[in-house]
N, C-alpha and C positions, 0 to 999 in steps of 0.2 A: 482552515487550510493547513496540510501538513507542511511544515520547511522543511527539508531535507540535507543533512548537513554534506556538504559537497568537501569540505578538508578533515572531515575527520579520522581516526585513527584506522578504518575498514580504508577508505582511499587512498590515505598514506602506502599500505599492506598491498592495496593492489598495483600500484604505482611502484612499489619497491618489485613485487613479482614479477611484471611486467619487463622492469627495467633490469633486472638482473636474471632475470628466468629460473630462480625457485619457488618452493611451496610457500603458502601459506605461514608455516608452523616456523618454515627457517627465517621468513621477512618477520616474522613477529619476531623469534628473536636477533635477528638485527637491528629490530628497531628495540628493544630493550636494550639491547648491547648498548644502541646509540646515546637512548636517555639517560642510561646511568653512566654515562663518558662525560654528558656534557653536567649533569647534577655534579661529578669530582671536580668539572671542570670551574665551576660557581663555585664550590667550597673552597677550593683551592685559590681561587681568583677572591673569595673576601678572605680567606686566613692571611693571604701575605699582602696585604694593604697594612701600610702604618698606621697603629695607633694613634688616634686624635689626641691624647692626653699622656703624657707622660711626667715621674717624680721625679724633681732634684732635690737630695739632701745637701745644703748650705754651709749654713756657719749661722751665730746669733745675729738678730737682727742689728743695723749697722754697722756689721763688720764690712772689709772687702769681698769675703766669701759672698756673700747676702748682695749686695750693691752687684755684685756680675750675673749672680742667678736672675734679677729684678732685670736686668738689661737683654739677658739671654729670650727670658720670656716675653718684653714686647718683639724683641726680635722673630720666633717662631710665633707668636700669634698672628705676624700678618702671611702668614703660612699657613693658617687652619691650626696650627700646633697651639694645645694649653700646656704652661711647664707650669706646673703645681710645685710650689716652691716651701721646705718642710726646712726649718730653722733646724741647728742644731748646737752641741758644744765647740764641734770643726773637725777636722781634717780624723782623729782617730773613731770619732760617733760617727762621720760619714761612712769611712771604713768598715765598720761594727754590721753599720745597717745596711750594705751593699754584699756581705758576706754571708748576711742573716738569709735564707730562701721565703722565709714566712713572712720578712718584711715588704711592703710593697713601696719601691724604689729602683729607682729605673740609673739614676749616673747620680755624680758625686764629685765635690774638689777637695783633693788627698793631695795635701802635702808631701814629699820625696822623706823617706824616713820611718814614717809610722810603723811598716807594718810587721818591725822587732821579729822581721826572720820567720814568719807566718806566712802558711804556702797559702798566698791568693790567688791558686791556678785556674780559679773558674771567675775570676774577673778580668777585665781587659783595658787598659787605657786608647781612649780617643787621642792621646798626644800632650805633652806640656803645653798650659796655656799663659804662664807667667811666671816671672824668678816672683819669691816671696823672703826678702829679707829679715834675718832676726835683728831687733831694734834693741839695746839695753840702755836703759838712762839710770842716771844715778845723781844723788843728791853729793852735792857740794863745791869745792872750787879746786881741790887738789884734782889731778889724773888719775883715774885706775889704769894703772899699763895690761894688768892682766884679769880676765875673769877672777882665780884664785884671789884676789885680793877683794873678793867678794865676799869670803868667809867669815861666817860669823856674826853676817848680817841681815836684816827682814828683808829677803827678796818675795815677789808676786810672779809665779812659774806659766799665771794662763788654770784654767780651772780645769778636771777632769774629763778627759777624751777630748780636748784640744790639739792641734798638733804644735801651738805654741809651746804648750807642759810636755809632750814629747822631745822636742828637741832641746829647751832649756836643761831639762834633766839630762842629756844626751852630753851637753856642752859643761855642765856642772862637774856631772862625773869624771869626764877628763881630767880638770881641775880640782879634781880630789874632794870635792863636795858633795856629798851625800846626804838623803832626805833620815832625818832621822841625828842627826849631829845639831852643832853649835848655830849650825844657820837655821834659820825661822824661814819654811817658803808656806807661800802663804797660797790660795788658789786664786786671786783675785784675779781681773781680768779687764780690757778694754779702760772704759770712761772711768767704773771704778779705782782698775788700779793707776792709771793716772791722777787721779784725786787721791787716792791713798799717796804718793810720791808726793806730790804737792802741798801737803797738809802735813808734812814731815811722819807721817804712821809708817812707811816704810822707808829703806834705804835704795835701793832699785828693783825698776820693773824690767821686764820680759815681755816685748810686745811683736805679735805677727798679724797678718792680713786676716787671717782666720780670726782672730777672736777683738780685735783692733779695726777701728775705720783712720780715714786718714787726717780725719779732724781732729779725732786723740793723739794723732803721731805729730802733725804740724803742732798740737798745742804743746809738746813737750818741747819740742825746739826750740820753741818762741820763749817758755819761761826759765825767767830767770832761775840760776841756785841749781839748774836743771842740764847736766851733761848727757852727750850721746857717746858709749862707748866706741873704741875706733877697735878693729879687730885688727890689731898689726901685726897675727899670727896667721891672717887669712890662708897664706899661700898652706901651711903646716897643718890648720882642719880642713880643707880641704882633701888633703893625701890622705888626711887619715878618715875623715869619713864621707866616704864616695861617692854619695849622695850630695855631698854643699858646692856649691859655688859659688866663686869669688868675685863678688859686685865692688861695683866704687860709684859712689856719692861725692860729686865735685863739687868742690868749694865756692859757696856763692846760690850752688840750685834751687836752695830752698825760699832765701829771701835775698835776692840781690842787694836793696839796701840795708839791710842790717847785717851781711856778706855770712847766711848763714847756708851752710857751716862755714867756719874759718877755715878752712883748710881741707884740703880732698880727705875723706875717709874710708877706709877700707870694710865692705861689709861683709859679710858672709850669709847663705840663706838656699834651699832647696826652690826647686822647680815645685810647679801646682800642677797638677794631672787632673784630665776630665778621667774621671773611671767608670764605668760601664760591666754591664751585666752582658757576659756577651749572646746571650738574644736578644739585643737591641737588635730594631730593624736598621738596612743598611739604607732606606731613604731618611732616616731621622738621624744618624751617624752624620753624612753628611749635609745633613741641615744645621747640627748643631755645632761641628766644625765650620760651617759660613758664616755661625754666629760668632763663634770665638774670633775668625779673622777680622769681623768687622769691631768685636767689642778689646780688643786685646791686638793687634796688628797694625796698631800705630805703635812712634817710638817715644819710649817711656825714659824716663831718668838712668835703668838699667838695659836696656835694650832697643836695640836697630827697630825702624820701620820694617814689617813683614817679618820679624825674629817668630813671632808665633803666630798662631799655634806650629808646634813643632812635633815631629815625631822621635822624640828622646828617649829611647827604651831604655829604662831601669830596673825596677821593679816590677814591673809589669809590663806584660807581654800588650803592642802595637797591635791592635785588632786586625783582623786582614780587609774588613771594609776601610781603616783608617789611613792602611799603608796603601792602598787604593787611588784613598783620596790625597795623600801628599806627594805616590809617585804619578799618577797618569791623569789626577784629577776625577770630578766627576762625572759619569757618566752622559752619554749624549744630549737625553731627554732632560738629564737636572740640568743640563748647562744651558738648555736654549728655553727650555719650556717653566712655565710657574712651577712651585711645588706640586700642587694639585693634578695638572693635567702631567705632571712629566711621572709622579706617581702609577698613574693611570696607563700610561702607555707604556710604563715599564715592567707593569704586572701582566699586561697583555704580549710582553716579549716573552717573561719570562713562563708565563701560564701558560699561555694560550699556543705560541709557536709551537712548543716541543711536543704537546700536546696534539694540535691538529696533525704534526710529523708520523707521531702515532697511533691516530684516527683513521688515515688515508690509507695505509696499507691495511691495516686493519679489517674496513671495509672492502677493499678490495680481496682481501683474504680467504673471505665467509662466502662471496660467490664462487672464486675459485677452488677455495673446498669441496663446497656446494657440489659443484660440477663435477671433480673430479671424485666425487662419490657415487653419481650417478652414470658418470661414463664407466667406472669400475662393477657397476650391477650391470650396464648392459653387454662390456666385453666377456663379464662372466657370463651369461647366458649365450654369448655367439662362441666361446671355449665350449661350453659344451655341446651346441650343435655342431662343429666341426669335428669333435671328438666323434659324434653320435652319425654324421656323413662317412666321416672313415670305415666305423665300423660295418655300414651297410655294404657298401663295395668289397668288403673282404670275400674270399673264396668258400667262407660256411659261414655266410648269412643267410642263407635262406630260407636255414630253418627259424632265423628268428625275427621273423616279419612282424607278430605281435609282441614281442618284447621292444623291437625298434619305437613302433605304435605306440607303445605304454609310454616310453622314455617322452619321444617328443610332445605328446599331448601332456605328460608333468610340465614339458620345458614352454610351451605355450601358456602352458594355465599360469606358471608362473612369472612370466614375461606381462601376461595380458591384467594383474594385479599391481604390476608395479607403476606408479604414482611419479610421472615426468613431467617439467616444466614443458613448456609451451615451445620452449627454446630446443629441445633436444626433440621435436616432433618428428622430423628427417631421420636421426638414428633410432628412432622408436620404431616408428611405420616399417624402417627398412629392418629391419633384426625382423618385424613380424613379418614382412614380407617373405624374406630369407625363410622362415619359418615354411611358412606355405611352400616355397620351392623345393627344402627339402622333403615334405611332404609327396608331390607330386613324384619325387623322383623315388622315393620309398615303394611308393602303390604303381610306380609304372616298371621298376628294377626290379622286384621277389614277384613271386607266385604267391 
């Protein structure tokens, strides 16, 4: 027994005929028109879906860098999000490798300083997500009043494309210390260079979040023989390099009963930047700002409840999805809906509305064309019968009875060839009508 397919693409064709009143050839290409609107439509509707996986370059493992990436990523995993998390030396290999186009890395935590006057116009920060204090300890019982008074001595800078070794040398050089003179810096780093301090092999270290966890930094306070420099020129590097700001460490925060520190101290230390490639998409921008206020948006030794994430432009340019999300918030669908579905229905505004906006005229277009193609073939052929009615009336027509003849039987022949929708049946019939009446009046007017 044959089936006979009752929806397929001949039904569609004549159901478009029918409903619009063209050919054949123009419903087929409407309906190609159609298919290939709604195929850009699907490509376009998965190209701008977010990414299920995306890279963050860190810092070494246990540092603070490393320990916020670990938090970020259970965070976006109850999001569908995997944050693939890629150790590094810190803040300047972050940088390095968000700069590189061949690397594949999606954001990054860059310390404020790094990037020694290097145009990073094609990167973008998500915002400061944290002050990062420079920490200097030093062996023994007298005061260092000033860095300078550090000449000459085994200091440990933080190891190569850290942005601990950036700013140390930043802060050195000030102080008229330079790599390659009487001071011995050494690269050491984190756990290391706190056991190097400790075992008397150096004189002081250089410790930040980037290349330092907070267990290395508590265990210097706690021991003994073990000072933390006070920067009592905070206000003066600051001015001069514009990127620091000036922290304070209240006396007692660290260990109540052992009232450490003694006495309030003045730190100094750059802001942390999430940085971004900016094609990031803009639903993973603010996902990963929800993550920062939840992992960083309590209040810390150095800042207020809700200080960050903040939109602190420095160095880099505030992405426009970022200032988005710190001036108006996010979007309607992220605000009520899961990640997932608000995804979902925000690709469908952003796809699909402007799109069908352009579909509907569109189609409506093709029949109006359509038509007014064919009302243009039949007003031409009633142009020229009216022409061709003139002429018989005139005062020396009638020697030309079969030239009128010739003309109108072209103008039939060609009238009774032309290929009308079903819809223009009325102006068909009537033009042939017409046809015949000037006929009649031809053969009843001459001799």
């Amino acid at each position: 027994m044959k089936i006979t397919n009752k929806f397929g693409i001949p039904k569609m064709m004549t159901t478009c005929t029918e409903t619009f009143g063209f050919s054949r050839k123009v419903a087929a290409t409407a309906l190609i028109f159609v298919a290939v609107f709604i195929l850009v439509l699907v490509i376009e509707f998965v190209h701008f879906a977010p990414p299920h996986t995306i890279v963050i370059t860190s810092g070494p493992e246990g540092s603070i860098f490393y320990s916020n990436a670990v938090k970020y990523a259970a965070i976006l995993a109850r999001n569908g999000v995997t944050l693939k998390i890629l150790t590094s030396q810190g803040s300047t290999e972050n940088l390095a490798r968000l700069g590189d186009p061949t690397y594949r890395v999606d954001i990054g935590f860059v310390q404020g300083g790094v990037t020694n006057g290097a145009n990073m116009a094609e990167l973008v920060s998500l915002g400061s997500v944290f002050y990062q204090p420079i920490l200097v300890f030093y062996r023994g019982t007298g005061t260092v009043e000033l860095l300078s008074g550090l000449a000459g001595k085994r200091l440990t800078i933080g190891s190569v494309g850290s942005g601990t070794r950036a700013l140390s040398l930043r802060l050195l050089s000030a102080n008229g210390i330079e790599p390659g003179g009487t001071t011995e810096l050494l690269d050491l780093e984190g756990e290391a260079a706190a056991s190097a301090l400790v075992d008397g092999k150096v004189d002081a270290v250089f410790l930040m979040g980037d290349s330092a966890s907070t267990q290395v930094i508590r265990k210097m306070v706690r021991t003994e023989g073990i000072q933390m420099y006070d920067f009592t020129q905070a206000d003066a590097y600051t001015r001069r390099i514009v990127y620091l700001d000036k922290l304070e460490l209240p006396k007692g925060c660290l260990d109540f009963g052992k009232n450490l520190p003694a006495h309030d101290m003045q730190l100094i230390g750059p802001t942390v930047e999430l940085i971004a490639r900016p094609d990031l998409h803009p639903a993973l921008t603010y996902l990963l700002l929800d993550a920062a206020r939840e992992v960083h948006g309590n209040a810390t030794l150095f800042h207020i409840r809700g200080a960050f994430p903040a939109p602190l432009e420095r160095e880099f340019q505030i992405s426009a999805d970022a200032r988005r999300y710190f001036t108006t918030g996010k979007s309607f669908f992220y605000r009520f809906l899961p990640f997932g579905l608000a995804s979902l229905a925000n690709r469908m505004l952003v796809v699909f509305v402007p799109m069908l906006v352009l579909l509907i005229p569109g189609l409506r277009l093709i029949p109006a064309l359509y038509k007014w193609r064919i009302t243009l073939g039949i007003y031409r052929w009633y142009r020229a019968l009216l022409s061709l009615e003139r002429e018989i009336f005139r005062q020396d027509a009638h020697h030309k009875k079969d030239e009128f003849l010739k003309r109108l039987n072209q103008i039939e022949e060609a009238v009774n060839k032309m290929k009308v929708p079903a819809s223009f049946a009325d102006q068909f019939y009537g033009l042939r009508g017409h046809i015949a009446f000037v006929r009649g009046r031809l053969q009843n007017s001459l001799p």
